[in-house]
C-alpha positions in Angstrom: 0.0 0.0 0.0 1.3 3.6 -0.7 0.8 6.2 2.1 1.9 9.3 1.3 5.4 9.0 2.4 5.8 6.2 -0.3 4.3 8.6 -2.5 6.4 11.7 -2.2 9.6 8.8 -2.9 8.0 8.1 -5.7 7.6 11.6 -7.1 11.4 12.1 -5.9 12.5 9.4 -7.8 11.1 10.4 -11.3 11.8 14.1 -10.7 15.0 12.8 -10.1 15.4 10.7 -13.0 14.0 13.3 -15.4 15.9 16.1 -14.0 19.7 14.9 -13.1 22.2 15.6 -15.7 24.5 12.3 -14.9 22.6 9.7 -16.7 25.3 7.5 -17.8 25.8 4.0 -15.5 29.2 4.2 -13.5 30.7 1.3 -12.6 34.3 1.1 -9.8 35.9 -1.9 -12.0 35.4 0.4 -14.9 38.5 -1.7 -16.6 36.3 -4.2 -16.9 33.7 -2.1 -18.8 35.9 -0.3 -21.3 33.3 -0.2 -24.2 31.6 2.3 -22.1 34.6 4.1 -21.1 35.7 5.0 -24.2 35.0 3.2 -28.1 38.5 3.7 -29.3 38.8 0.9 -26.7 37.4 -1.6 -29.0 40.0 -4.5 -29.9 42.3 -3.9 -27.3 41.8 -7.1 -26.5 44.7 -10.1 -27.5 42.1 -11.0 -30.5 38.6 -12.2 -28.6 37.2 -10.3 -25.1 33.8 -11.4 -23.6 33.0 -9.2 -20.5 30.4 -9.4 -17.9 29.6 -7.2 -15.1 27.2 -6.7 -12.5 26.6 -3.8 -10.1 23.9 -3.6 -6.9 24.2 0.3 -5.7 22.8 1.4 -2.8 21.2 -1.5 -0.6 19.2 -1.2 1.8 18.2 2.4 0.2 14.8 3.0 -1.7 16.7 4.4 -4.6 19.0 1.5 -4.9 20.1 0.2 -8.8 20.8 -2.7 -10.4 22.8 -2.5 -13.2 24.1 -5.1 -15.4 27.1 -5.0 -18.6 27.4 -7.6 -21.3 30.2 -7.0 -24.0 32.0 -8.8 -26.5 35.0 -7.1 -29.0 37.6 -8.1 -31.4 40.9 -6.7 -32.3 41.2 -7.2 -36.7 44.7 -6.6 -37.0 44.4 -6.9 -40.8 41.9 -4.0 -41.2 43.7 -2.0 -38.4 40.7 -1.9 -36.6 38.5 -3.3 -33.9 34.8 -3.3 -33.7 32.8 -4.7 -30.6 29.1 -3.8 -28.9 27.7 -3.9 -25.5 24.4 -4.1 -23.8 23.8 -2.3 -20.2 20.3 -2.6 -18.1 19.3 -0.8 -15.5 16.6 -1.5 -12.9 16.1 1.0 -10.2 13.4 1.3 -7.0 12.4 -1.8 -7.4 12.0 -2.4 -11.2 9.9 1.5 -11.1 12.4 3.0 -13.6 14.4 0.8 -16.2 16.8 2.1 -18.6 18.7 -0.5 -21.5 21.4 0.9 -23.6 22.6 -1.2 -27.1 25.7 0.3 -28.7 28.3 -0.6 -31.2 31.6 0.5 -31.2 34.2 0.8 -34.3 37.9 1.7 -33.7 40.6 2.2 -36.3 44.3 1.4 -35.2 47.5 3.5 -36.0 50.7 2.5 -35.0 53.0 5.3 -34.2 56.3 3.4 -33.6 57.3 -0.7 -32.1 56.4 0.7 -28.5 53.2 3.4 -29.5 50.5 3.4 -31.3 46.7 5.4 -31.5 42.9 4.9 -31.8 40.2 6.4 -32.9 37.1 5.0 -32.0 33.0 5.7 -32.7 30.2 4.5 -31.4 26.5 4.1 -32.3 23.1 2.4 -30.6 20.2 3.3 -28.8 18.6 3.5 -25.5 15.5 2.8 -24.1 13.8 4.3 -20.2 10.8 3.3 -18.9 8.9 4.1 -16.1 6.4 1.8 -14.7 4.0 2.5 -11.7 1.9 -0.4 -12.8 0.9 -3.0 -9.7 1.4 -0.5 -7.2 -1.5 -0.2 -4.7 -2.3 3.0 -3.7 -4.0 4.6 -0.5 -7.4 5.6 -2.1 -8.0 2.0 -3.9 -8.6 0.8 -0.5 -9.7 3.8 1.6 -12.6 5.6 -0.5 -12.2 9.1 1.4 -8.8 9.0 0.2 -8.4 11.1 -3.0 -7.3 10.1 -6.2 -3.4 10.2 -6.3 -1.0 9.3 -9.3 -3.4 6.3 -10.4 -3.9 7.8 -13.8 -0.3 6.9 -14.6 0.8 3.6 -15.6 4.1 4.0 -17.7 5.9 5.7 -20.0 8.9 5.1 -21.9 11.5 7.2 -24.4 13.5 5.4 -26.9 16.2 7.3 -28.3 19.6 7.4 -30.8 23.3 7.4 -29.1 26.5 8.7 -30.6 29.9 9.1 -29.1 33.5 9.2 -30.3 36.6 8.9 -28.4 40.5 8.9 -29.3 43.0 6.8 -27.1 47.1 6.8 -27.2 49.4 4.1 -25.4 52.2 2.6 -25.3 53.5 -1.0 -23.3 53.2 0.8 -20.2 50.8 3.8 -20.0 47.6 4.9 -21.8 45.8 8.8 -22.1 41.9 8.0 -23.3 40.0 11.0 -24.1 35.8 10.5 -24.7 32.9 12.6 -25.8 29.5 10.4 -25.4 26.2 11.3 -26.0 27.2 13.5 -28.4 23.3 14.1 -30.1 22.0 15.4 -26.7 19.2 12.9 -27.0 15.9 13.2 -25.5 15.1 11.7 -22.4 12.1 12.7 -21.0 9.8 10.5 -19.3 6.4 12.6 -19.3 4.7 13.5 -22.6 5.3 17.0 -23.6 8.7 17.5 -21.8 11.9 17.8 -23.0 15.1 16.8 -21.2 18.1 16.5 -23.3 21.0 14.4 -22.0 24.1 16.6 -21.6 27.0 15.4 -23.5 29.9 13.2 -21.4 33.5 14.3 -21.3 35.7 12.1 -20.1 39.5 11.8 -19.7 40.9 8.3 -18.5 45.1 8.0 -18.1 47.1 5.0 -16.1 49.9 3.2 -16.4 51.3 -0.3 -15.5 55.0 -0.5 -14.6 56.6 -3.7 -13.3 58.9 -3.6 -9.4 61.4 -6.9 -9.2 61.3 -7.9 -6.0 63.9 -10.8 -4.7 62.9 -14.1 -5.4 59.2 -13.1 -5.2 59.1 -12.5 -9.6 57.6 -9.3 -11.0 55.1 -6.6 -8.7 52.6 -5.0 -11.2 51.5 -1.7 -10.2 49.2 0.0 -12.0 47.4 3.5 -11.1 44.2 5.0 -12.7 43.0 8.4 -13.1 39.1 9.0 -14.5 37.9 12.2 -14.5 34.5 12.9 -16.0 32.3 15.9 -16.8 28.7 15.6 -17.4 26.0 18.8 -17.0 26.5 20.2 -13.6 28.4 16.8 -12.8 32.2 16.3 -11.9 33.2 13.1 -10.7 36.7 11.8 -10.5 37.9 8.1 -9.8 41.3 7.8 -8.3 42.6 4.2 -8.0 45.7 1.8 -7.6 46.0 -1.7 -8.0 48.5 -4.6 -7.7 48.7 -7.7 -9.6 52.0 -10.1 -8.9 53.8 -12.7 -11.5 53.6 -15.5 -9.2 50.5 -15.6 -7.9 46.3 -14.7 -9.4 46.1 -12.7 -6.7 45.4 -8.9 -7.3 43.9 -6.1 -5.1 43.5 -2.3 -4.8 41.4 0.4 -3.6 40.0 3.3 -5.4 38.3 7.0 -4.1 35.8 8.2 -6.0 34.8 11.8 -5.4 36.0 15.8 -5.7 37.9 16.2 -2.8 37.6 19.7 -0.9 34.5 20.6 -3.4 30.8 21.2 -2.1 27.7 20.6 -4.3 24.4 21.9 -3.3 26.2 22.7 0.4 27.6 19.1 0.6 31.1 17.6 0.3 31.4 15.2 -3.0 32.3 12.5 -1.5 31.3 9.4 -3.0 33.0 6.2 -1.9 36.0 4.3 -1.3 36.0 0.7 -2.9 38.3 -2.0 -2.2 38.6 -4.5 -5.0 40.1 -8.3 -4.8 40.3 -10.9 -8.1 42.2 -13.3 -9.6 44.1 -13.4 -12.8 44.7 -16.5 -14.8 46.5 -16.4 -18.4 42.9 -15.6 -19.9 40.7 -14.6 -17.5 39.8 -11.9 -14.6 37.2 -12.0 -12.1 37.0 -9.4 -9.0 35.1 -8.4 -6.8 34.5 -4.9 -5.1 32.7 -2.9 -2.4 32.2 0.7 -2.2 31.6 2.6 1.2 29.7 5.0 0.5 31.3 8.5 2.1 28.2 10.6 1.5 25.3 11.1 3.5 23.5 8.1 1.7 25.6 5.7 4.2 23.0 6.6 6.7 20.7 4.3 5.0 22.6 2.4 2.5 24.7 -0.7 3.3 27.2 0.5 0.0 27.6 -1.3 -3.6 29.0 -4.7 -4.4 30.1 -5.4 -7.9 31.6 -8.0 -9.9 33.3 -8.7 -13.2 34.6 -11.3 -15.1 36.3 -11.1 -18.2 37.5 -14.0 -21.1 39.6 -13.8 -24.0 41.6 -15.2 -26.3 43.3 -15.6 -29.6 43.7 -18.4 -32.4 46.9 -19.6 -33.6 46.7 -17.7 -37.1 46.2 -14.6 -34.9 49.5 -15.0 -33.0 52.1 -14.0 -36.6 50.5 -10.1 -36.4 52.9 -7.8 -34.2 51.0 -4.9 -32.8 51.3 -2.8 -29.7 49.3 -4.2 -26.8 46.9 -1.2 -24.7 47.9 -2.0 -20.8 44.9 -0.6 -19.9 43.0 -4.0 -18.7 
């Protein structure tokens, strides 16, 4: 039953779908998800990458989203390019507001030297959000000296185009990946009549992976990450480290997501600090990773677990091309 508590959520939640400028799903293993990070990252894989990633945000909050990434690329060494696509769901409040993106990606190789080389990268799709207050049981269904309240509504939905573009530059040890998504503005609006046009995504991704020899221990990989995005009114910035070792699966690292020392709206942006664990075989990863939230949401959210798991791989005939392989992932 909806008293009027549940019913003022429910308004907050679609004012705040249809109103917030940051529309674009975030995930902390955003390695993992590098479709959506950037489409010059397409075929940066050995030859084959199948990725799969799944994110519950916020439990124990009413506003808490489920989001889920499927992607498979290929690197085509003989047309200096590499093409891929990726599906992303999202279910928030309880299945009330959905949103599905489906986009391909095109990227066309350069190589700049035997330790450099260049992308470009486009990408095309569309997206789909729906609002559904269907099932719902309201207050005045039951109590007839209630009044009328948001029955008339059942659903609404808003299919729309997606472009984006990005270009990416690496060598064996470090990469600089600059993005512009959404570059249409598309249309988003829930309600009939209304316009909300999805700001366009700027984002700048840069990291490295350098190797420490340790005594009789092998190789230490150490590999920072900086992510800074701009969407709308929006500024968020990922700061992260990780280690992965030459002996053993093992890897782990923790990552700060958040503008330090900057207010929005009177409050500190401070998102979350995420510690992440996996495992590393020759062509896997899988990891896991929990984010404490640092905001004022940790008063009534138990944080966000995510995990990913990514597959590839390569054919003999693939194995005579000599390329430049992106250390990104």
């Amino acid at each position: 039953m909806i008293n009027m508590k549940h019913l003022l959520l429910l308004i907050a939640i679609i004012c705040l779908f249809k109103h917030l400028e940051a529309q674009t799903p975030q995930f902390t293993q955003f390695y993992h998800t590098p479709l959506v990070i950037n489409p010059a990252f397409a075929g940066t894989s050995e030859q084959y990458r199948f990725g799969l990633v799944h994110r519950q945000q916020w439990l124990g909050a009413a506003l808490r989203i489920a989001t889920t990434y499927a992607a498979f690329d290929a690197n085509l060494p003989a047309f200096n390019s590499g093409i891929g696509t990726y599906l992303i769901h999202d279910v928030a409040a309880d299945g009330i507001l959905r949103q599905t993106y489906l986009q391909a990606a095109y990227s066309f190789y350069l190589r700049l030297g035997n330790t450099t080389a260049m992308q470009l990268g486009l990408n095309a799709g569309v997206g789909n959000r729906i609002a559904s207050l269907e099932g719902l049981l309201f207050t005045s269904q039951v109590h007839p000296n209630e009044p009328d309240v948001f029955e008339g509504i059942g659903g609404s939905h808003r299919l729309f185009a997606d472009f984006g573009t990005g270009f990416l530059f690496y060598s064996k040890t470090l990469w600089i990946s600059i993005a512009a998504l959404h570059l249409n503005r598309p249309d988003i609006a829930l309600l009939a009549g209304e316009t909300a046009r999805l700001p366009i995504l700027y984002a700048f991704h840069t990291g490295g992976r350098f190797s420490l020899s340790t005594a009789g221990s092998g190789k230490v990989f150490v590999m920072p990450t900086l992510f800074f995005k701009y969407q709308g009114v929006a500024l968020q910035a990922d700061v992260g480290i990780r280690l992965a070792f030459e002996r053993s699966p093992l890897q782990g690292g923790l990552q700060y997501r958040g503008i330090p020392l900057k207010k929005s709206f009177g409050l500190w942006q401070q998102d979350a600090l995420a510690a992440i664990i996996g495992l590393q075989g020759e062509r896997w990863q899988v990891a896991y990773s929990y984010d404490l939230p640092l905001s004022s949401i940790n008063q009534v959210s138990s944080g966000t677990h995510e995990i990913g798991i990514v597959y590839q791989w390569a054919t003999r005939a693939f194995r005579r091309y000599h390329y430049v392989n992106c250390p990104a992932f």
